[in-house]
C-alpha positions in Angstrom: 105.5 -127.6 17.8 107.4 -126.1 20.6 107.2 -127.6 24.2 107.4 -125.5 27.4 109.3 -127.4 29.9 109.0 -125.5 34.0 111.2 -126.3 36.8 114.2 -126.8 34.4 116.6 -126.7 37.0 115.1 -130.0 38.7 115.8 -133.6 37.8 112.4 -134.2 36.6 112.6 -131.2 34.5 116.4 -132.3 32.8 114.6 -135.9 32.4 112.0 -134.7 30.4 113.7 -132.3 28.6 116.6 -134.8 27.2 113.5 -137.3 26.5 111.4 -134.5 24.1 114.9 -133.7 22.6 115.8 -137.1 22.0 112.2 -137.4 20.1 113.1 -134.1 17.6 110.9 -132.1 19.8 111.7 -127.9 20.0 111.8 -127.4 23.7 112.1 -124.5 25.4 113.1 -124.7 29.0 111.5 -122.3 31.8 113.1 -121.4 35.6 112.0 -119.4 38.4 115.9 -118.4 37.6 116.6 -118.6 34.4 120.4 -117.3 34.7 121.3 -120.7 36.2 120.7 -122.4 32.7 121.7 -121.7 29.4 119.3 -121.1 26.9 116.3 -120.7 29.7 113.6 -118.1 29.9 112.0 -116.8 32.6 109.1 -118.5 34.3 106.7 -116.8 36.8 103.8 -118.5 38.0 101.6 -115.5 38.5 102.3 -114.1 35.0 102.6 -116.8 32.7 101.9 -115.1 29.6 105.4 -114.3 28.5 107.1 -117.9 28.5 104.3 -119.2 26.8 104.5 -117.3 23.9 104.5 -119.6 20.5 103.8 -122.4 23.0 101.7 -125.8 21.9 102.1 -127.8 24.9 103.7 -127.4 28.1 105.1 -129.8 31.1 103.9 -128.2 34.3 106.4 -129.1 37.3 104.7 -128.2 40.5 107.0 -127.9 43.7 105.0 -130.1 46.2 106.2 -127.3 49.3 103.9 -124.6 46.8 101.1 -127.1 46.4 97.3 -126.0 48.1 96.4 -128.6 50.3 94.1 -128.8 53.4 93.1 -131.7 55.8 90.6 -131.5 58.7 88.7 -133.3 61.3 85.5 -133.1 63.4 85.1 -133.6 66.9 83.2 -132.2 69.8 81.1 -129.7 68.1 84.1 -128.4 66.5 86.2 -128.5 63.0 89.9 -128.5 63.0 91.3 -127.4 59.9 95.0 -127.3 59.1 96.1 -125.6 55.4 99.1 -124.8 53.6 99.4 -122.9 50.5 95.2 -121.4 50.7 93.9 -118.4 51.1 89.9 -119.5 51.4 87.9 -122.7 51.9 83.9 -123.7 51.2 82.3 -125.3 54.2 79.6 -127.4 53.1 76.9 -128.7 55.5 74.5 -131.7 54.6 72.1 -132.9 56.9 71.5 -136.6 57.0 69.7 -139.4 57.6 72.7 -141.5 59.2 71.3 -144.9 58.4 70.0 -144.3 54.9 73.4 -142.1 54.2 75.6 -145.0 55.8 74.3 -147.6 53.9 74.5 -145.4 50.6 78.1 -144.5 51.3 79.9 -146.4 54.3 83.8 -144.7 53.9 82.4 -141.1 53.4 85.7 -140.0 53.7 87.1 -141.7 51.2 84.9 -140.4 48.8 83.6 -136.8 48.4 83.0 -136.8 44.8 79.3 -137.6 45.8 78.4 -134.3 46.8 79.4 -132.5 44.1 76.0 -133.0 42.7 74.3 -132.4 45.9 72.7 -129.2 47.2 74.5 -128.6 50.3 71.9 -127.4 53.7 74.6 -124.7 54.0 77.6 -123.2 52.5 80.4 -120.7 54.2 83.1 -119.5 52.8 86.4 -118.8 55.2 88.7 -116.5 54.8 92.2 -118.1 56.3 94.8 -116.2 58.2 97.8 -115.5 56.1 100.0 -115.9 59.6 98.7 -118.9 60.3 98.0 -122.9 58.9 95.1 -124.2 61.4 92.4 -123.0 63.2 89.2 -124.5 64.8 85.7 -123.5 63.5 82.5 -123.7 65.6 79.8 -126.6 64.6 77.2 -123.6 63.2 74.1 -123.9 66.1 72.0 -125.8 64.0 74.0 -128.6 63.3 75.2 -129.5 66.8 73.2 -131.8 68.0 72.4 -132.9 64.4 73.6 -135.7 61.9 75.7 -133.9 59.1 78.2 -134.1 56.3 80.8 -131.8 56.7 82.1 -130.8 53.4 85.5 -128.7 52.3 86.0 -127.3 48.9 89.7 -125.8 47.9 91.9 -125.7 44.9 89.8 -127.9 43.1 90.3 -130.7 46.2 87.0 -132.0 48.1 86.9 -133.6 51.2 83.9 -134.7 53.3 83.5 -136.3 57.3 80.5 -137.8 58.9 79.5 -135.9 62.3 76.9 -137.7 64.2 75.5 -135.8 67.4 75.8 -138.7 70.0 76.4 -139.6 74.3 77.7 -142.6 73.2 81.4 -143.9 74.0 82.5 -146.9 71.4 85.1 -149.2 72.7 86.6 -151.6 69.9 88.8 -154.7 70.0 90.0 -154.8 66.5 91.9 -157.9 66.6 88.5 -159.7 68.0 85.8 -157.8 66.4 84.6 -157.2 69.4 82.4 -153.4 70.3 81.2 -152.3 73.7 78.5 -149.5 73.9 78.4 -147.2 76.9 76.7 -143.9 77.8 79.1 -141.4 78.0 78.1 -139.7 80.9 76.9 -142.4 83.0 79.2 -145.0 82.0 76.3 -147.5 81.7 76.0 -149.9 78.6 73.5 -149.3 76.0 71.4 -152.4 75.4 69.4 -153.0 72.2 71.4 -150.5 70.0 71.4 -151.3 66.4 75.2 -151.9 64.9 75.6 -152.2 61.0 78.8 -153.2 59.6 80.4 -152.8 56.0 83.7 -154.0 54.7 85.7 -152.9 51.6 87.9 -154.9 50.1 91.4 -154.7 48.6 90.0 -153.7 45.0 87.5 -151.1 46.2 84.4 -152.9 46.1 81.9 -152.5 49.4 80.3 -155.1 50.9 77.4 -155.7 54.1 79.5 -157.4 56.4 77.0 -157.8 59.5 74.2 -156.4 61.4 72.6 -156.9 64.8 71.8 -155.2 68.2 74.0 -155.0 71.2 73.4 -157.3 74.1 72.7 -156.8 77.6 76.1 -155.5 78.5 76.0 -153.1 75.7 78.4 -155.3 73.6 78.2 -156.9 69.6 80.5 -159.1 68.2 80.6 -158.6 64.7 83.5 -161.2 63.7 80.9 -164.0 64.4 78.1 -164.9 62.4 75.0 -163.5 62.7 73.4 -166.4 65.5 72.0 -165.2 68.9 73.3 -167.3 71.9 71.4 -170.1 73.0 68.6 -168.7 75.1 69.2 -165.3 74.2 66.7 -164.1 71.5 67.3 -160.5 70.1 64.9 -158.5 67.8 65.2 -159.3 64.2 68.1 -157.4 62.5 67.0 -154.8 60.3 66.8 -155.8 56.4 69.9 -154.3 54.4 67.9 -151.7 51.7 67.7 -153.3 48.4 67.0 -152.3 44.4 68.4 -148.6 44.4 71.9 -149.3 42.6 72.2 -144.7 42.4 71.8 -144.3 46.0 74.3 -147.3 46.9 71.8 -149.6 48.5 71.9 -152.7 46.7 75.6 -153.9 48.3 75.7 -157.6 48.1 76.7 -159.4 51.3 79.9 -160.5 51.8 81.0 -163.9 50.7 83.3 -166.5 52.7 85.8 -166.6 50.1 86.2 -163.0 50.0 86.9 -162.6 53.9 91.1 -162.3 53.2 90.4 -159.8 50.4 88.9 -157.1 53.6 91.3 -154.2 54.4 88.6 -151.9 56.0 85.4 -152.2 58.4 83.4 -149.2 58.3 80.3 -149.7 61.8 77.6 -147.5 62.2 75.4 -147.8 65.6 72.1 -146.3 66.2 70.7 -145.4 69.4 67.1 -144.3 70.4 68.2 -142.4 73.0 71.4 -141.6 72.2 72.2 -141.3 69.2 74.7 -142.4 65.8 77.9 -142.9 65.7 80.0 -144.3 63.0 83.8 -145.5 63.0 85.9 -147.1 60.9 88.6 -150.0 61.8 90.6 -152.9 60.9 89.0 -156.1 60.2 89.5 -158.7 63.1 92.6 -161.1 62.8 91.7 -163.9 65.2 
């Protein structure tokens, strides 16, 4: 059994190479320049074929500065996508419910893997500049004033963000747990909005941290318990969906003892007439 080890000229590469030696392993060791080592053969990524001749297994050494990777963000209607190493991407669009979707999946963007078994609303593929590593893409028509799941697909990598059409402008004391809603035009608070809050904790688990509406001033604290003030009665918080473990809905709420074990607060708020809006933050520290 012969061993195909790349990148031999790398410290990784030697490593390895005096490890499978040291075990009675025939190695065979592979550069982009073989002329720098002795006994090497010739290793070219885009025609393999030759250096793995009479090869059982091979160590693959990938130069991180060759690696495909991508990273993007929406705002304003728009997605900014930077790239290195690509020559296409697939843009996935998934309408949502945002409340039902939230509560099934609360950090979105920490995990795509979801919506690999979804039908996507839409799919484009782009076609990326070979002079350049970002570029902005247009929200497609439908889907700018709409609640969606943006979705990209490259070199086997997935990666999804929330976009929630809103006039809402979220101001958050982290260190408090403190929100205020305004109108983003107007300036005016939004009374009455609806805020749901879910925390993960430090080994991965989800948890429903809070819910409750925004007061008068268009604030919510979401540190406190959930207790109107004294002489301020507020509608009844809507009931966290239960008994559907597939879609995500049956999150236990978080316990007292597991308030040191939060890393991450992930709040959604709801708006009649203006809209969703989800954000994620640190949980408070006073």
């Amino acid at each position: 059994m012969t061993v195909l080890v790349t990148g031999g000229r790398g410290a990784i590469a030697r490593a390895v190479t005096a490890g499978l030696i040291a075990a009675g392993q025939d190695v065979r060791v592979a550069s982009r320049e073989p002329s720098a080592l002795a006994s090497a053969v010739a290793y070219d990524p885009s025609d393999p074929a030759p250096a793995l001749r009479d090869i059982s297994q091979v160590f693959l050494y990938s130069d991180p500065s060759t690696a495909p990777v991508f990273d993007f963000k929406v705002e304003n209607r728009t997605i900014a996508l930077s790239w290195r190493n690509l020559s296409e991407v697939t843009v996935n669009y998934y309408l949502i419910d945002p409340e039902f979707s939230f509560s099934s999946n609360p950090f979105v963007s920490e995990d795509a893997s979801r919506f690999a078994i979804i039908r996507p609303t839409q799919t484009a593929v782009l076609t990326l500049p070979k002079d350049k590593d970002s570029m902005e893409v247009p929200l497609p028509g439908e889907f700018a004033k709409a609640n969606v799941v943006i979705e990209i697909v490259a070199a086997g990598q997935r990666r999804a963000q929330a976009y929630h059409a809103n006039t809402l402008k979220m101001n958050v004391a982290e260190n408090y747990g403190r929100l205020e809603l305004r109108e983003q035009s107007a300036g005016k608070p939004v009374p009455k909005a609806y805020v749901k809050v879910y925390a993960r904790l430090n080994n991965g688990t989800v948890r429903f941290f809070k819910d409750g509406y925004t007061d008068l001033r268009g604030k919510f604290d979401y540190a406190s318990l959930n207790s109107p003030e004294v002489g301020q009665p507020q509608p009844a918080p809507i009931p966290v969906e239960r008994g559907n473990s597939s879609a995500g809905l049956d999150t236990q709420m978080l316990q007292p003892s597991e308030l040191d074990q939060v890393t991450r607060l992930s709040i959604l708020v709801l708006s009649d007439a203006n809209g969703a809006l989800v954000k994620d933050v640190a949980p408070p520290r006073e």
